[in-house]
C-alpha positions as CSV (number, residue, x, y, z in Angstrom):
1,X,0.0,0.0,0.0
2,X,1.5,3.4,-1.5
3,X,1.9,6.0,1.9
4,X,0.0,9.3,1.5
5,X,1.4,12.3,3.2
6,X,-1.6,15.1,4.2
7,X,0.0,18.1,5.0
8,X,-1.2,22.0,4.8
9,X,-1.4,23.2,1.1
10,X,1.1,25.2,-0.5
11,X,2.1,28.5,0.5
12,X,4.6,31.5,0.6
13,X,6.6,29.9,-2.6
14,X,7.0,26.6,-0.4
15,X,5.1,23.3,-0.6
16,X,3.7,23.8,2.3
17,X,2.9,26.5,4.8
18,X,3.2,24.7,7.9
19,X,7.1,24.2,9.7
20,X,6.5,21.0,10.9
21,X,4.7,19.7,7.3
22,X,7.3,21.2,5.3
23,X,10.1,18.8,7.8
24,X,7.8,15.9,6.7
25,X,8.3,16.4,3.2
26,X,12.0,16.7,3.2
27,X,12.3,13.7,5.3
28,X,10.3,11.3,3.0
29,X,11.7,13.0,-0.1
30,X,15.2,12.3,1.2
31,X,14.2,8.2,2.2
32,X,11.2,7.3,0.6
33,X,11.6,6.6,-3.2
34,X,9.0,8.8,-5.0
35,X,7.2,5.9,-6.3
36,X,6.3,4.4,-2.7
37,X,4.6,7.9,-1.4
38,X,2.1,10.5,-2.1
39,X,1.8,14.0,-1.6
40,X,-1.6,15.1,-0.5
41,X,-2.5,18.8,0.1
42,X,-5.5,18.2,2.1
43,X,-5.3,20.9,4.4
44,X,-7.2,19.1,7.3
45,X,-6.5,18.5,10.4
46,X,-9.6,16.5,11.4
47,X,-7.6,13.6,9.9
48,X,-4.6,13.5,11.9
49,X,-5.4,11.6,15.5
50,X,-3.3,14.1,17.0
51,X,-5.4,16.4,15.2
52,X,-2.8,18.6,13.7
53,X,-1.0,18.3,10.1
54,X,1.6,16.1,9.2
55,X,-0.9,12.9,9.2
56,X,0.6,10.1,7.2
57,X,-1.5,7.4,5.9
58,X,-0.6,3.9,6.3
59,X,-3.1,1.6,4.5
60,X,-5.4,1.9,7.1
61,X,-3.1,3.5,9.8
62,X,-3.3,7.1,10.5
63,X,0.0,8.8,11.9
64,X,-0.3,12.1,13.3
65,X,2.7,14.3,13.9
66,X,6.1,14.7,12.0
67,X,8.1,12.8,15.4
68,X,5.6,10.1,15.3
69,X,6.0,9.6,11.5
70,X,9.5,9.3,11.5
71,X,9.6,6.4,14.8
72,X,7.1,4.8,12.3
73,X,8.9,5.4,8.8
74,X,11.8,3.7,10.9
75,X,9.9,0.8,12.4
76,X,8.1,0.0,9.1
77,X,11.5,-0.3,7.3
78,X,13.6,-1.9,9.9
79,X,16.0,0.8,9.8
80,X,16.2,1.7,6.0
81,X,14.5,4.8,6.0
82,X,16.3,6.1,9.4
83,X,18.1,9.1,8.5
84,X,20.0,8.8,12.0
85,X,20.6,4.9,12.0
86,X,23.9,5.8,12.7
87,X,24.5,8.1,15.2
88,X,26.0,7.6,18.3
89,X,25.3,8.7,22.0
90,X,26.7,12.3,21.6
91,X,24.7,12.5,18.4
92,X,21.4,11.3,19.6
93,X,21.8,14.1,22.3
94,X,22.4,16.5,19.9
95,X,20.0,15.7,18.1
96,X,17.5,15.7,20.9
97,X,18.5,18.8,22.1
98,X,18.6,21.4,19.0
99,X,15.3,19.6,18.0
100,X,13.8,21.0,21.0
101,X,15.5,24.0,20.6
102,X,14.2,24.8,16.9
103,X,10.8,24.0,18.2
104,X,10.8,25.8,21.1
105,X,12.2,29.0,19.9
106,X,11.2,28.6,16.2
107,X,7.7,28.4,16.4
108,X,7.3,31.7,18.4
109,X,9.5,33.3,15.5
110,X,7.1,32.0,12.7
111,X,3.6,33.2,14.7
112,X,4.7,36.7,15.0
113,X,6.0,37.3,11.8
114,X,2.9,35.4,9.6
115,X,0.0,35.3,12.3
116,X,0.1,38.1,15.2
117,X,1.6,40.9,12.8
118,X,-1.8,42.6,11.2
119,X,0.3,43.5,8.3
120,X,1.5,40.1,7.3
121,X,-1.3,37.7,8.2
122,X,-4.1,40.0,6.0
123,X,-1.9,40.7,3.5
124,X,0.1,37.1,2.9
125,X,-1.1,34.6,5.4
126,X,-5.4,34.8,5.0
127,X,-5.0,34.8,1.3
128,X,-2.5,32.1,1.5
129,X,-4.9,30.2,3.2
130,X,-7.9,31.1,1.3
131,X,-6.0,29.6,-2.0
132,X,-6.0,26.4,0.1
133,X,-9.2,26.2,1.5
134,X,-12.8,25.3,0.7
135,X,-15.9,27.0,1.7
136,X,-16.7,26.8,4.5
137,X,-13.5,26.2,5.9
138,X,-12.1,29.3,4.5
139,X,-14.2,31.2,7.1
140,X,-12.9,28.8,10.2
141,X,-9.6,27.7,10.0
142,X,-7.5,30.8,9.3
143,X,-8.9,32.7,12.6
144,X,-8.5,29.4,14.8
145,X,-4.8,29.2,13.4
146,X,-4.2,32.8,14.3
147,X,-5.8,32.6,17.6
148,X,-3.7,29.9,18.4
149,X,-0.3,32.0,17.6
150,X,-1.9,34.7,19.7
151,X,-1.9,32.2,22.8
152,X,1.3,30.5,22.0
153,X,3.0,34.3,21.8
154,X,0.8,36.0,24.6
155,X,3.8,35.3,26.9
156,X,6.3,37.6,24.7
157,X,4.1,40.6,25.4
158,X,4.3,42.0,21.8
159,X,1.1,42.2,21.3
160,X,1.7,45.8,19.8
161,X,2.3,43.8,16.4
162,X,-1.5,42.8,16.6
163,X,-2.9,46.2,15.2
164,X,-6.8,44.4,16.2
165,X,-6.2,44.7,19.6
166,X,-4.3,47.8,19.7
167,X,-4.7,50.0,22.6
168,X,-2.2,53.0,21.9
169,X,-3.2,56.4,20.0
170,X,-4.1,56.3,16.2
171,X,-0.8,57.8,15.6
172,X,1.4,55.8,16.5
173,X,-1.2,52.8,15.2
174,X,-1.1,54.6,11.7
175,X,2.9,54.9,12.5
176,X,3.1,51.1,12.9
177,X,1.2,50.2,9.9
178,X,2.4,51.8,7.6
179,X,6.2,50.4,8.1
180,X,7.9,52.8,9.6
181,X,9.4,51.3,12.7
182,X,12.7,53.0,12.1
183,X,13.0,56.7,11.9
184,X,14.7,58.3,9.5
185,X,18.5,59.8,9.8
186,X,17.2,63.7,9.9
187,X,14.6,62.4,12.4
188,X,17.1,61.3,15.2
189,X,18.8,65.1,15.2
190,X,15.4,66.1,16.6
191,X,14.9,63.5,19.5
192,X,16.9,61.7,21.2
193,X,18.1,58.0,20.5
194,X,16.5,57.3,24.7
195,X,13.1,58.9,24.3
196,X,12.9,56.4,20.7
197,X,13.7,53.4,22.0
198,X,11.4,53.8,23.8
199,X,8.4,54.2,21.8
200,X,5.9,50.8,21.4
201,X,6.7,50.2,17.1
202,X,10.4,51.1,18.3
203,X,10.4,49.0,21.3
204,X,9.0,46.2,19.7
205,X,11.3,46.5,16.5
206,X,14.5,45.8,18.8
207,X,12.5,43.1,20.6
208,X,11.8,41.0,17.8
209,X,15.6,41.4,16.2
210,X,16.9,39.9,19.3
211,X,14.2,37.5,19.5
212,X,15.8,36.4,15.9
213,X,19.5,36.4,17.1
214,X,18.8,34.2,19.5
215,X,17.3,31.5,17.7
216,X,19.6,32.1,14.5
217,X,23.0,32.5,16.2
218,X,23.2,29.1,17.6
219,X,22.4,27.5,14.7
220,X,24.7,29.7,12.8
221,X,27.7,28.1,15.2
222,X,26.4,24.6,14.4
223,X,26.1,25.0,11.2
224,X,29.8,26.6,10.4
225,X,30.0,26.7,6.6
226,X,29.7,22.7,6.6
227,X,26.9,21.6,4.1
228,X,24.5,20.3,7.3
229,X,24.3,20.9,10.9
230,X,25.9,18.1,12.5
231,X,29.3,17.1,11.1
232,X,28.3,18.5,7.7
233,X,28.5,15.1,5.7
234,X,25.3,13.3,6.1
235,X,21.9,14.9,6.3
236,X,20.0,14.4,9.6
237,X,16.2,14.4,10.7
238,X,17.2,17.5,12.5
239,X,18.2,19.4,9.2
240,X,14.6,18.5,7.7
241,X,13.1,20.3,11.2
242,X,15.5,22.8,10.6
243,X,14.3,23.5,7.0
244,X,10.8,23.6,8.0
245,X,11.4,26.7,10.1
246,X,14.4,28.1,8.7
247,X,12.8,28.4,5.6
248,X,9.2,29.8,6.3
249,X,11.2,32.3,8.0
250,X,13.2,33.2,4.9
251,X,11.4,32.8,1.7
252,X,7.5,34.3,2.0
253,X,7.6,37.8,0.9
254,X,5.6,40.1,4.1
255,X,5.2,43.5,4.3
256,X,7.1,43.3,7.7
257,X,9.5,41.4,6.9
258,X,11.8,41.9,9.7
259,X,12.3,37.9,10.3
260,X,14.1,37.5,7.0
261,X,16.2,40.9,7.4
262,X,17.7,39.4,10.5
263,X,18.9,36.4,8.2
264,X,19.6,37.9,5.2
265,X,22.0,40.6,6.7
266,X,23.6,38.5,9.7
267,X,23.5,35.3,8.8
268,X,24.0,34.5,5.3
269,X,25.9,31.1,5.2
270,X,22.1,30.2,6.7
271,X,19.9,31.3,4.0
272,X,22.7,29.3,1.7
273,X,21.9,26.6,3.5
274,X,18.4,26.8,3.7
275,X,18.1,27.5,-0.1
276,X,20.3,24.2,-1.0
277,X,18.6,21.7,1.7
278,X,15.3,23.1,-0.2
279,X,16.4,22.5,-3.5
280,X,17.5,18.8,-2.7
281,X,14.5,18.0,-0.9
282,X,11.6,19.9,-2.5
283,X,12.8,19.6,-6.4
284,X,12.6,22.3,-8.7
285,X,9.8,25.0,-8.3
286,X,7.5,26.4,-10.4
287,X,6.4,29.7,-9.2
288,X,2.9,30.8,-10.4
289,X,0.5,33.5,-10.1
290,X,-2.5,32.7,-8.1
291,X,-5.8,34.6,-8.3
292,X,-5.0,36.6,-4.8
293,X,-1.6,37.6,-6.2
294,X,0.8,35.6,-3.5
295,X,2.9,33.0,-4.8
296,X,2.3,29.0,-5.0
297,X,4.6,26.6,-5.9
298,X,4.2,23.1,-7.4
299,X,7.5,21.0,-6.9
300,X,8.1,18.8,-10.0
301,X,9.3,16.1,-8.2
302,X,7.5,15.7,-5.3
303,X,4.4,12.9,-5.8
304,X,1.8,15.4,-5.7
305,X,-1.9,13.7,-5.3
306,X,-5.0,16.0,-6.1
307,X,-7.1,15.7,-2.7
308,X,-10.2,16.2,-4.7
309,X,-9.3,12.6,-6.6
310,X,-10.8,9.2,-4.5
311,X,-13.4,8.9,-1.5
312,X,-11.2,10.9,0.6
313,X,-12.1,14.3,-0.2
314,X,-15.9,13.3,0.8
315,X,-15.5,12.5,4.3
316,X,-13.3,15.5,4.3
317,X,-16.5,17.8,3.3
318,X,-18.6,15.9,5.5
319,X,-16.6,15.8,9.0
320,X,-15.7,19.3,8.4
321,X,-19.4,20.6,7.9
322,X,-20.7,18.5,10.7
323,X,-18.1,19.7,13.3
324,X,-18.6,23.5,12.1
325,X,-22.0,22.9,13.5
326,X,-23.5,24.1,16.3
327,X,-25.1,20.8,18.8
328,X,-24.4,18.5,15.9
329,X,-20.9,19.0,16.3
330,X,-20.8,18.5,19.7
331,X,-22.3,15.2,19.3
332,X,-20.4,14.0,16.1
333,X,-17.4,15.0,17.2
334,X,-14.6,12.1,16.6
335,X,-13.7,10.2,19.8
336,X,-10.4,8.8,19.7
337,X,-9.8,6.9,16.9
338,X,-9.2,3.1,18.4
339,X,-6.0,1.7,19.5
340,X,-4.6,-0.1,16.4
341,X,-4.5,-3.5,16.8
342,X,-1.0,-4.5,15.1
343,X,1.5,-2.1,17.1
344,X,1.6,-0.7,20.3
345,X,2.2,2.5,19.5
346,X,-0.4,4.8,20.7
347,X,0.0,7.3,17.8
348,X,-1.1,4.9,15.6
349,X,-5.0,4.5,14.5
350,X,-7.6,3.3,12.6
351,X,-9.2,4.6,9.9
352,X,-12.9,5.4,11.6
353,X,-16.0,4.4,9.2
354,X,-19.6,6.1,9.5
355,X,-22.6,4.2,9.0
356,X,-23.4,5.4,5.6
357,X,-27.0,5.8,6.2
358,X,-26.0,8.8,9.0
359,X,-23.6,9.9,6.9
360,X,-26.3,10.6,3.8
361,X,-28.9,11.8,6.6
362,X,-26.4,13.9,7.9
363,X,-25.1,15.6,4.6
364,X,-28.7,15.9,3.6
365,X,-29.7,17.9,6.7
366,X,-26.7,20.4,6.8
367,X,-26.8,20.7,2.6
368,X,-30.8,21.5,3.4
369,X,-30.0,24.3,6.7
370,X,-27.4,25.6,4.6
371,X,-29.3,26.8,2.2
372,X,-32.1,27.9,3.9
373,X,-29.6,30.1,5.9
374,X,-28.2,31.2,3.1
375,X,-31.3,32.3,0.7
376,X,-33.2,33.8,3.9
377,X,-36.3,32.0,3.5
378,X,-37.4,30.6,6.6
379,X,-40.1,32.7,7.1
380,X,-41.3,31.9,3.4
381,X,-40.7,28.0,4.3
382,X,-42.6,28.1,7.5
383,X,-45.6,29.9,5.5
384,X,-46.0,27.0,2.8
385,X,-46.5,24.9,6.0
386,X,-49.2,26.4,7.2
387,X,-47.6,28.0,10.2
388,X,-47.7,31.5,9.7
389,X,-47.6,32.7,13.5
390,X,-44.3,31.4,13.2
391,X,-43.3,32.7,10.1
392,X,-44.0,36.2,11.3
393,X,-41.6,35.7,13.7
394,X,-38.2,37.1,14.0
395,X,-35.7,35.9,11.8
396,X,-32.9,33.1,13.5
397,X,-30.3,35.1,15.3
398,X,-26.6,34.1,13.5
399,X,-24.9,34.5,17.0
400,X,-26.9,31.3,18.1
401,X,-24.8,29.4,15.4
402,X,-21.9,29.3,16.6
403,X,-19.0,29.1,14.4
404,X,-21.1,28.6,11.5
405,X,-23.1,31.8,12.2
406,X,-19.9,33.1,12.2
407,X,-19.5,32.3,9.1
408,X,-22.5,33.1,7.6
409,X,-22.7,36.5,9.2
410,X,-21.3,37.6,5.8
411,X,-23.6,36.9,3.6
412,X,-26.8,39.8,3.8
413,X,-30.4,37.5,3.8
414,X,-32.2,38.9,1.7
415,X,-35.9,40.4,2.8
C-alpha cells in the first residue's frame, strides 16, 4: 500500500505553509523513493489523530505528527529509512536537544511574523490560506490558526504587532502600519536616541531582532559553513526540522518582513543553507501567479496527489461541515480513533467508518440548513407549511450558530 502524506497546502513559494509539514516532506523525499509515497494537500487537520497536520496514511493506519511519523517510517523499514541509523550517544543528544530548541524558539519566531503581525497575516497569510481552503472552511480555520499564535505568543508581550487589539493612539497605530518602525536619519537630530527606544513600534522592532538572534545564532555556530548541521556530511532528521522553520522564515515575501532581514543581513551562510537543503529536498519549483496575487509553488518532483481525486475528499467535506455545526458538532465529534491493533504505539489508529446511512442523513440535513440560511427564506418556508404565527416571527439570530453563524454572518439575507 503506497503512503500518503496530508500536509497543509502550499504556500509562501513553499510546498507547504506549515514548519512542521514542510520537515515531513523533506524527510520522506530524502528516504522514501518517490514511487512508494504521495503527496496530499488536504489541508485538514480533522484527519490527523493528534489532530494537527503532518498525518501520514498507512493503508489503514493514520500517523499524526512529523516525530511520530518518522519512529514509524523507521519501524516499518527496519531501519532503511532512518536518517540517523547511525548516530552515536553524543549525536542522539544533539539531536535531541537542538530539535527541541528549533521548536521551542522557532515556532514563536514564525507566529509573530505570519500570524500576530496585522500586516503580514491579512496581507500574505489569510490569502494564503484562502487559495487552500474550501468553503466553509475558508471562514474557520485561518482565525483558529491565528488565535492559536496569539496564545502561543501572549507570553512575549508583543502584542503591539496585533494592530486588532491595539490599545495605543491612532498615531502611532497609523505609524506602525504603515512600516515605519525605524526613523529616518534627519529624524534622530530632533529627538533623542532614549526617548525612541522607547516608543511601542520602536520597542518592539528591537524586541523582535533579538528574539531572531537568539534562535539564529546558535544554529549559525552549528552550522559553520559545513553543508548540514551536524558534522556536515550526512543529512539528519534534524536538518529537515530545521528546513521547516528556517525556511518559512526566509522565503514568504511580508510587508514586515523583519524575520528575514535578520537572516539575510547577519546570517547568510544560513539562507545558503536553507536555499540548498530546499532545493535537494523539494525539487525544482515552479512559481505561479495565483488569483490573490501571493505566490504558490508546485515541486516537479515531489508525488503530488490531487485531494479532490478518491473517496477521501468526501468524508473530508462531511466531517468538516458536521463539526462547524453548532449541537451536531458536539455530538459528532470524533472520539479517539481506536487503538490499532497490530502495534503498540499509541499514535497509531484506525481509519474510523460512519454508517453510511447517518452519513447521507447527515449531509442531507446540513446541505438543506445551509441553504435555507443562506437564501433567507425561513419565514417563506414556515408559511408554505401552514404556520404563519411562526413565520411572522423574527428571523434566526446568526450569533446562536456558533462558528457557523460566524460564518455566515457575511452573507446579507435577503428580505
Amino acid at each position: 500500500m503506497m503512503l500518503q502524506l496530508h500536509v497543509w497546502g502550499p504556500g509562501f513559494g513553499l510546498p507547504s505553509i506549515d514548519p512542521q509539514c514542510l520537515a515531513a516532506i523533506a524527510y520522506l523525499s530524502h528516504v522514501v523513493s518517490e514511487n512508494e509515497w504521495e503527496l496530499v494537500a488536504s489541508s485538514d487537520p480533522t484527519l490527523s489523530p493528534t489532530r494537527k497536520l503532518p498525518a501520514l496514511r498507512d493503508g489503514s493506519i493514520w500517523i499524526g505528527g512529523f516525530h511520530n511519523i518518522l519512529h514509524h517510517l523507521q519501524h516499518k523499514s527496519g531501519g532503511l529509512w532512518d536518517l540517523d541509523h547511525d548516530c552515536n550517544d553524543r549525536d542522539e543528544a544533539d539531536i535531541s536537544a537542538y530539535t527541541s530548541f528549533i521548536e521551542t524558539h522557532g515556532q514563536p519566531l514564525i507566529d509573530l511574523s505570519l500570524y500576530v503581525s496585522s500586516e503580514n497575516y491579512y496581507a500574505s497569510t489569510r490569502p494564503a490560506y484562502s487559495n487552500l481552503l474550501r468553503w466553509p472552511k475558508t471562514w474557520l480555520l485561518p482565525p483558529k490558526r491565528r488565535a492559536a499564535a496569539k496564545a502561543r505568543t501572549d507570553h512575549l508581550n508583543l502584542s503591539s504587532l496585533d494592530l486588532d487589539t491595539w490599545n495605543g493612539d491612532e498615531a502611532n497605530k497609523a505609524q506602525f502600519a504603515a512600516g515605519t518602525e525605524i526613523p529616518r536619519l534627519a529624524q534622530l537630530t530632533q529627538q533623542r536616541v532614549s526617548s525612541l527606544v522607547k516608543q511601542p513600534h520602536h520597542a518592539t522592532r528591537f524586541r523582535l531582532n533579538s528574539l531572531a538572534e537568539a534562535f539564529l545564532e546558535p544554529l549559525a555556530q552549528l552550522l559553520q559553513g559545513q553543508r548540514y548541521l551536524l558534522h556536515g556530511d550526512q543529512m539528519r532528521s534534524l536538518d529537515c526540522l530545521a528546513l521547516g522553520y528556517l525556511s518559512l522564515a526566509l522565503v514568504p515575501e511580508v510587508p514586515q518582513s523583519w524575520l528575514s532581514q535578520s537572516m539575510k543581513s547577519s546570517y547568510q551562510a544560513l539562507c545558503r543553507y536553507v536555499e540548498d537543503l530546499a532545493q535537494d529536498c523539494f525539487g525544482d519549483i515552479l512559481r505561479t501567479k495565483d488569483r490573490a496575487g501571493s505566490k504558490g509553488v508546485i515541486g516537479r518532483t515531489l508525488p503530488w496527489k490531487d485531494p479532490r481525486k478518491g473517496n477521501i475528499e468526501v468524508s473530508i467535506r462531511i466531517r468538516s461541515s458536521l463539526e462547524s455545526l453548532p449541537y451536531v458538532g458536539a455530538l459528532y465529534h470524533p472520539t479517539p480513533l481506536q487503538q490499532s491493533t497490530t502495534t503498540s504505539h499509541d499514535h497509531l489508529s484506525r481509519v474510523p467508518v460512519l454508517p453510511t446511512i447517518f452519513v447521507g442523513v447527515a449531509a442531507s440535513v446540513t446541505a438543506l440548513a445551509s441553504y435555507v440560511l443562506y437564501t433567507g427564506e425561513i419565514p417563506l418556508l414556515l408559511h408554505h407549511l401552514n404556520w404563519p404565527s411562526l413565520g411572522r416571527q423574527r428571523s434566526p439570530r446568526l450569533v446562536d450558530l456558533g462558528e457557523a453563524g460566524a460564518m455566515l454572518g457575511a452573507v446579507r439575507f435577503r428580505p
